[in-house]
C-alpha positions in Angstrom: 6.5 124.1 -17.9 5.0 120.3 -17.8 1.1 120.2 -17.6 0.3 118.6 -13.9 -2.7 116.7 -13.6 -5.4 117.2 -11.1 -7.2 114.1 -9.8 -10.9 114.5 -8.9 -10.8 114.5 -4.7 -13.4 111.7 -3.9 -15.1 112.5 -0.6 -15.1 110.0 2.4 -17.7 108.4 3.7 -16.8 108.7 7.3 -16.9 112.3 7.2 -20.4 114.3 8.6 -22.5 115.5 5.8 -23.1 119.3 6.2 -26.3 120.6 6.7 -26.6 123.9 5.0 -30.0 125.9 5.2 -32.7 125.7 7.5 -36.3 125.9 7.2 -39.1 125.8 8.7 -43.2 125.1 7.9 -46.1 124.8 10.1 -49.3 123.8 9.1 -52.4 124.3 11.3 -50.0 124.1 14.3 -50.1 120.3 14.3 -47.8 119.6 12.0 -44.0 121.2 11.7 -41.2 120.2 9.1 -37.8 121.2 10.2 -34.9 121.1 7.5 -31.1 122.2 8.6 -31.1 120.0 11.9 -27.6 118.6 12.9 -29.0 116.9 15.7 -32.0 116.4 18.3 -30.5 117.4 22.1 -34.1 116.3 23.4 -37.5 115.6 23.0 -40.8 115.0 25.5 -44.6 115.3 25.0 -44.2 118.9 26.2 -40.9 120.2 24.2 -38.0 119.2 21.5 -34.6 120.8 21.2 -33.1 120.9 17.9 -30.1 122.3 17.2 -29.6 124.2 14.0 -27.3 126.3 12.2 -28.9 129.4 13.4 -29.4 128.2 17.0 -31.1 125.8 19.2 -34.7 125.1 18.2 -37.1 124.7 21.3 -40.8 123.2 20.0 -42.7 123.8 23.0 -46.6 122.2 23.1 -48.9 119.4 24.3 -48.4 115.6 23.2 -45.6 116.3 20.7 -44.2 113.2 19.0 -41.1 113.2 16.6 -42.7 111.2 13.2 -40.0 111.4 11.1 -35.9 112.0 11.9 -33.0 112.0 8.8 -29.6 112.6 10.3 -28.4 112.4 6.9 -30.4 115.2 5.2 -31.2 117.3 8.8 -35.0 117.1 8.5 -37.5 116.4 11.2 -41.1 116.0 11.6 -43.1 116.8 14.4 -46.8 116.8 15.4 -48.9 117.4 18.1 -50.3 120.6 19.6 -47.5 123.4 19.2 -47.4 126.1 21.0 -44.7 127.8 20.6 -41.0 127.8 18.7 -38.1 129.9 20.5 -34.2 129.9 19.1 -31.3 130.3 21.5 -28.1 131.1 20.6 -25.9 128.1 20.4 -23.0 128.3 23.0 -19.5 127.1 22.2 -17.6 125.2 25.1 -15.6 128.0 26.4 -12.9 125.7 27.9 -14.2 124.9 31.3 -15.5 125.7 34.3 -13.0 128.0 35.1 -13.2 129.7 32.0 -16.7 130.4 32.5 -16.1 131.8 35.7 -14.1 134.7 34.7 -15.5 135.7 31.7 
């Protein structure tokens, strides 16, 4: 049997990097790191949705700003006075409006 050779697949740069993991750490509730995030849906004074591989991130507080954003390596920094941090499940588009009503 001849001996086939396998060339190394070289990954494109076009395609998303994954995010695997996510993490969280708060220190004295004015300062959160957020690793794992695939992309920032919105963001006040009063709140910042993230969403992450376990769900949708809601950062709910007073005068919250967004220091620091990597899309590349899914980590966010946020400060201000936090209040509180909530996940919801993420919802896949179930087709339409239609769809959704007869589920």
């Amino acid at each position: 049997m001849p001996e086939t050779k396998m060339e190394p697949r070289t990954p494109r740069t076009a395609d998303p990097v994954p995010i695997k993991g996510h993490g969280l750490a708060l220190k004295d509730r004015r300062n959160l790191a957020v690793t794992g995030v695939s992309r920032v849906i919105s963001c006040d004074e009063n709140a910042a949705v993230l969403e992450t591989p376990l769900g949708n991130l809601t950062v709910g507080g007073q005068e919250l700003q967004i220091g620091e954003l990597s899309t590349q390596s899914g980590q966010v920094q946020i400060s201000g006075k936090i209040e509180y941090l909530q996940y919801a499940e993420n919802r896949e588009s179930g087709g339409g409006l239609l769809a959704r009503l007869f589920r």
